[in-house]
C-alpha positions as CSV (number, residue, x, y, z in Angstrom):
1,X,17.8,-149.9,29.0
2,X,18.0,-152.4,25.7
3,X,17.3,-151.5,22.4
4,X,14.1,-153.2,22.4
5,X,12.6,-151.6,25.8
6,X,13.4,-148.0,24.0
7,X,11.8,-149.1,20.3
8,X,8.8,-150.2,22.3
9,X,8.4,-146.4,23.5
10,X,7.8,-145.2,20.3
11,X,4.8,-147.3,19.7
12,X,1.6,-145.4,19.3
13,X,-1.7,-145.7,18.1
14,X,-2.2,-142.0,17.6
15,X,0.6,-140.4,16.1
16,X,-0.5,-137.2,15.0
17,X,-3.0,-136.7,17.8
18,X,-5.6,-136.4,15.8
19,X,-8.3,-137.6,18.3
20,X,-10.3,-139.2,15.5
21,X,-10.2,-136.6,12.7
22,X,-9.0,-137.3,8.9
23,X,-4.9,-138.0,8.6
24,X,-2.7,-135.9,7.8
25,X,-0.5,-136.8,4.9
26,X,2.7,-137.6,4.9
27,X,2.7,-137.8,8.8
28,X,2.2,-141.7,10.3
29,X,-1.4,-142.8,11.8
30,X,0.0,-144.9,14.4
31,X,3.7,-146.6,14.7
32,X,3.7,-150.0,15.6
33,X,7.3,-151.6,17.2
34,X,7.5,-155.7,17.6
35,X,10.8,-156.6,19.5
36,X,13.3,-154.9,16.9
37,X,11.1,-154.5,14.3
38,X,9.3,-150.8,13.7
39,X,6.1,-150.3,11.1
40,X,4.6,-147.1,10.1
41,X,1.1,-146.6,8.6
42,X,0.4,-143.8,6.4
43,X,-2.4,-142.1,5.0
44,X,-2.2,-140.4,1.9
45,X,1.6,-140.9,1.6
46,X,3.7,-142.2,-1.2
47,X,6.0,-145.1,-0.7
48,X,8.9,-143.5,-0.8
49,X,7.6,-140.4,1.5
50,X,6.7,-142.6,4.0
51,X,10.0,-144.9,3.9
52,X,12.3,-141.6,4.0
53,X,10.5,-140.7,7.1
54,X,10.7,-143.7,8.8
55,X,14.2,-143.7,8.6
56,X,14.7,-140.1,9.7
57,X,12.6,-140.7,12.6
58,X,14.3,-144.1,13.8
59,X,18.1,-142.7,13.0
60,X,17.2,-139.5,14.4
61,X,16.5,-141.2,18.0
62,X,19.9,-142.9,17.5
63,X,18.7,-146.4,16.3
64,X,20.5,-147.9,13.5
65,X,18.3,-149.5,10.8
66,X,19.5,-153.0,9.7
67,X,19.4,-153.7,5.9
68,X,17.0,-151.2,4.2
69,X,13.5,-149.4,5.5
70,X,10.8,-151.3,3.1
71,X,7.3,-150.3,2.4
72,X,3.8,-151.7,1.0
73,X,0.4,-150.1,-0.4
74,X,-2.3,-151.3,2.1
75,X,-5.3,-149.8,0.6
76,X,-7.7,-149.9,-1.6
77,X,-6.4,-147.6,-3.9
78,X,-2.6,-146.0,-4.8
79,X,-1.2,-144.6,-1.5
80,X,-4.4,-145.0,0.1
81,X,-3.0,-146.6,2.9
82,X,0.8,-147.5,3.2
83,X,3.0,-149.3,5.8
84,X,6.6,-148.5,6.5
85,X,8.4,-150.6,8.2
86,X,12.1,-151.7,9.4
87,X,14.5,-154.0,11.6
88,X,16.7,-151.8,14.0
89,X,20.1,-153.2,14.9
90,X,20.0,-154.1,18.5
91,X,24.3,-154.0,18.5
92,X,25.7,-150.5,20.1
């Protein structure tokens, strides 16, 4: 199996199973994966909270992020909503 066909199993549109409640913070909504490239959104979260997990997650399923894990505030107010996101090397 390629790097891509084991990103895409980490996709989700329901992370935290929360089956329509309130998010959690500090915990992704959903994980989105697009070829190499993974994205996180966060409730809640900080920037920095929400790139440190992204990277534990990816490197702790063995994938090797390329470059650094970047973030954005996609809300309406500070951490409201924020998106992690990063490429994974596809070399192994």
């Amino acid at each position: 199996m390629n790097v891509r066909e084991e990103l895409a199993k980490l996709a989700t549109s329901d992370y935290q199973g929360r089956e329509g409640n309130y998010p959690r913070a500090d915990v992704p909504d959903s994980i989105s994966v697009n070829g190499n490239s993974v994205s996180a959104d966060f409730k809640n979260t900080t920037e920095a909270t929400a790139r440190k997990w992204l990277k534990r997650h990816l490197e702790g399923k063995g994938f090797r992020i390329k470059g650094e894990v970047e973030s954005f505030q996609d809300g309406d107010y500070q951490d409201d909503w924020v998106v992690a996101y990063a490429t994974v090397d596809e070399s192994r």
